[in-house]
C-alpha positions in Angstrom: 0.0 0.0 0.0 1.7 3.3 -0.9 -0.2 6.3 1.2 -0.1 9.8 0.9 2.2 12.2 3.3 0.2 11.6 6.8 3.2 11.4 9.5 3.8 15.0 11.2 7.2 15.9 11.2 7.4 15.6 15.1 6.7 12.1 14.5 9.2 11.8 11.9 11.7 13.6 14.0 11.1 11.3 17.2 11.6 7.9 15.0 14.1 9.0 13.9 15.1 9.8 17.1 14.1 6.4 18.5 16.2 4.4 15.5 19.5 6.2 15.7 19.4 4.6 19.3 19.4 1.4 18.3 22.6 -0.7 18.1 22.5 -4.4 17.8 18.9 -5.0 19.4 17.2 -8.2 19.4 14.9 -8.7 16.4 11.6 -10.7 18.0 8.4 -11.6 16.4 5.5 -9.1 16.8 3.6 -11.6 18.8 5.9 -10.8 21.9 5.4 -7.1 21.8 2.6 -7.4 23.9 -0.1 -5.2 21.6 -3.3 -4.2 23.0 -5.5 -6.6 21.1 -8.5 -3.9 20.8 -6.1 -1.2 20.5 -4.0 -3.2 17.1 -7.9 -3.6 16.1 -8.7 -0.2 16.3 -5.2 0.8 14.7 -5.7 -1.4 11.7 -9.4 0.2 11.0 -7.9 4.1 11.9 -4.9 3.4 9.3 -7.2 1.3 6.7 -5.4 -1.3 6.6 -7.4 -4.4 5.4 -5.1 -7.4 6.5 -2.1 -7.1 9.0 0.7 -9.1 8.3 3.6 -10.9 10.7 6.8 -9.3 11.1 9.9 -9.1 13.5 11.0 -5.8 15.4 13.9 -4.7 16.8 13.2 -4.5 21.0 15.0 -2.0 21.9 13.1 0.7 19.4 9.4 -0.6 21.0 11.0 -0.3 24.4 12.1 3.0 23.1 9.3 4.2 21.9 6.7 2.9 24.2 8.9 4.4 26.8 7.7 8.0 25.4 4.5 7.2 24.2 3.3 3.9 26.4 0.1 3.3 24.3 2.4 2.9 20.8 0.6 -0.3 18.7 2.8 -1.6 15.9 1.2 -3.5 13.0 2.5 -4.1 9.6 0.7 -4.1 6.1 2.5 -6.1 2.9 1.7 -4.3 -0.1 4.1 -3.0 -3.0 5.5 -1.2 -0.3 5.6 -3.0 3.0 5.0 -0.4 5.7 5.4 -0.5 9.6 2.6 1.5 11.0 2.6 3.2 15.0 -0.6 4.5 16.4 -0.7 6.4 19.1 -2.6 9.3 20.6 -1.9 12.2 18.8 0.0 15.4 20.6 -2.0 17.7 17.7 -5.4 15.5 18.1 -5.5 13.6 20.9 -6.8 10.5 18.9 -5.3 7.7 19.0 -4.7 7.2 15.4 -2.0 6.6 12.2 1.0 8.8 13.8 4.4 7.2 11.9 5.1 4.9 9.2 8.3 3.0 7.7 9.6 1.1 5.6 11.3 -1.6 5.5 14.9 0.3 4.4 15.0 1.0 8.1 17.3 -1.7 9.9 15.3 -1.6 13.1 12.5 -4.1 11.5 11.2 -6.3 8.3 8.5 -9.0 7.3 9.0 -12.3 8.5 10.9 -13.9 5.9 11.1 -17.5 4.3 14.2 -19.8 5.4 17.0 -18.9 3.2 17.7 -20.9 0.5 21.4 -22.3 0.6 23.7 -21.7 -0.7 21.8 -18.3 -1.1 19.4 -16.5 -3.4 21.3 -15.4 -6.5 23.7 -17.8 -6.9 24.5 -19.8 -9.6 23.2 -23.2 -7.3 20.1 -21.2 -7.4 19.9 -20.2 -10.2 20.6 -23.2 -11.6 18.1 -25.5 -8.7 15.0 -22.9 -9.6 15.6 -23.4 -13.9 15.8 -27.0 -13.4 12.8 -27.2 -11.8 11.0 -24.8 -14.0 12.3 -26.9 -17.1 11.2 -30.3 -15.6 7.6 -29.2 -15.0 7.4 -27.8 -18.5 8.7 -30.6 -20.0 6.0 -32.7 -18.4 3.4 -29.7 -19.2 4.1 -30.0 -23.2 4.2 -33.3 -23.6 6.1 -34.3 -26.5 9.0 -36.4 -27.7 12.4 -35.9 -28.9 13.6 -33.0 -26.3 16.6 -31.5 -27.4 18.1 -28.8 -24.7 16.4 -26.2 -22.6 18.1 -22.8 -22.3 18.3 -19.6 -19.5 19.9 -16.5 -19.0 20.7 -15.5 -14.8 18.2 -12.4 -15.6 15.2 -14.7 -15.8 15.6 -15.8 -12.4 13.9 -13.3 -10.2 12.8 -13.4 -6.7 9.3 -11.7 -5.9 10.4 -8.3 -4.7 9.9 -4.3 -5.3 13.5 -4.3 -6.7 12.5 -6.3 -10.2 8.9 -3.9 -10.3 6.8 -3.7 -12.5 7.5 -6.7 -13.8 8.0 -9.3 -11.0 6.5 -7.4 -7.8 4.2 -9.0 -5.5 0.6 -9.2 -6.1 1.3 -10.0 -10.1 0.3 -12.9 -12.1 3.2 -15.5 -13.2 2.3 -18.0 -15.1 -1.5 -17.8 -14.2 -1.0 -17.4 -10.7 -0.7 -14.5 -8.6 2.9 -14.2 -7.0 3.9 -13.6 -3.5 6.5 -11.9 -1.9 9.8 -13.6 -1.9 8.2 -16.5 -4.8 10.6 -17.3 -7.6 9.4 -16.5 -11.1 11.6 -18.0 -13.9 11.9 -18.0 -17.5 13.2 -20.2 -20.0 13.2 -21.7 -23.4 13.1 -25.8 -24.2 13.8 -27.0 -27.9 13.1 -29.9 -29.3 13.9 -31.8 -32.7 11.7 -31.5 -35.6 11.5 -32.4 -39.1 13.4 -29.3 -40.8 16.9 -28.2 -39.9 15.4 -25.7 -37.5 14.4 -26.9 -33.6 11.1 -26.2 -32.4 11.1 -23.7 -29.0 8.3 -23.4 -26.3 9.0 -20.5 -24.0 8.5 -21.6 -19.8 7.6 -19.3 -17.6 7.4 -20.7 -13.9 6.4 -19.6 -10.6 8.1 -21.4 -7.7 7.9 -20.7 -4.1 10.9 -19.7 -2.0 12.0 -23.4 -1.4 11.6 -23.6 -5.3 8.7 -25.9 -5.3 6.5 -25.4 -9.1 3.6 -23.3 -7.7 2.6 -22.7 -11.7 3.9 -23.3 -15.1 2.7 -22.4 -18.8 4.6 -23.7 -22.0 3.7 -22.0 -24.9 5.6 -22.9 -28.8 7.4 -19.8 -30.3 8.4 -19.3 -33.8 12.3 -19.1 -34.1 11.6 -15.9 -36.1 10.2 -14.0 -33.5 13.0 -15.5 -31.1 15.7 -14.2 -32.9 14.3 -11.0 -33.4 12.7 -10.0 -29.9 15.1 -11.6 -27.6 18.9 -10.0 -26.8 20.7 -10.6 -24.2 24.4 -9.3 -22.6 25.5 -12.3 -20.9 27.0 -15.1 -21.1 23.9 -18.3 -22.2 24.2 -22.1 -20.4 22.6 -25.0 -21.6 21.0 -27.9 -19.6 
């Protein structure tokens, strides 16, 4: 959810404030904050947010800031933009309302995250683990005999994040299926023999969850004119 200015620059000023305190705090799951269940209710319908979300905080910044302000509720909305959100009672309304938001660029807190995949996200194991898969279930989704090679570049391997937007950021459709924050949407080509000198391509496009498991797949054939003509690439090409 992206929102219009709403914070007041006291606000502003005092998390900032708060996070340039923090140094090495223990990160814990919003469950052990202690919220005010009817006050996180009445935070969520004050900032209109339709679904909270899990996420870890640092301690140190509640303690912090509930140290100044006791009645501070944390929540957290996903969105294109995951956002922290504080209600409070407000020094200019007195209502207890919306009174600072953040992103997660600030250190001091983040969505829960999947298990990391190892050896890491971006690597060529990866890389390599997520086309495999994609190529295997597409494979089984076309159907058809005398498989040749199946092809990739490492820019067609993108994790479910803001930093690929517009075109792999949560909430869109991969593949038929809407994607998820940290999914894995990859794209490929297989060949296969056919009568001519030519091979016949179908272009994969999968979407795989963070532990690369095939959440989706389509195959669809491509014409090797339109392949040589619409796709360039920089790097360096494997084969599989």
């Amino acid at each position: 959810m992206i929102r219009k200015a709403v914070v007041f620059a006291g606000s502003i000023v005092f998390a900032m404030l708060i996070a340039n305190g923090i140094a090495n705090g223990q990160m814990v799951s919003n469950s052990a904050i202690q919220n005010d269940p009817a006050k996180e209710s009445l935070c969520s319908k004050r900032a209109g947010v339709k679904q909270t979300v899990s996420f870890v905080i640092d301690q140190g910044y509640v303690n912090r800031t509930r140290a100044a302000h006791p009645e501070t509720t944390f929540i957290a909305e996903d969105g294109i933009i995951p956002e922290l959100i504080e209600c409070r009672v407000s020094e200019k309304t007195g209502v207890f309302e919306l009174d600072a938001l953040s992103s997660e660029v600030n250190s001091y807190w983040h969505l829960v995250r999947p298990e990391p995949f190892v050896p890491g996200n971006g690597t060529a194991e990866w890389q390599l683990q997520a086309d495999n898969a994609c190529f295997k279930a597409a494979r089984e989704k076309v159907n058809r005999q005398d498989f040749d090679h199946s092809f990739g570049y490492s820019t067609d391997v993108n994790v479910i994040t803001l930093d690929v937007a517009p075109w792999y950021r949560p909430g869109v459709t991969v593949a038929g299926t809407k994607a998820a924050r940290y999914d894995v949407a990859v794209v490929g080509k297989l060949f296969y023999k056919a009568s001519g000198a030519d091979l016949t391509g179908y272009r994969a496009t999968c979407l795989l969850s963070p532990a690369l498991e095939v959440k989706a797949v389509q195959a669809s054939e491509e014409s090797a004119d339109r392949e040589l003509k619409m796709e360039t690439h920089f790097e360096v090409p494997f084969k599989k």
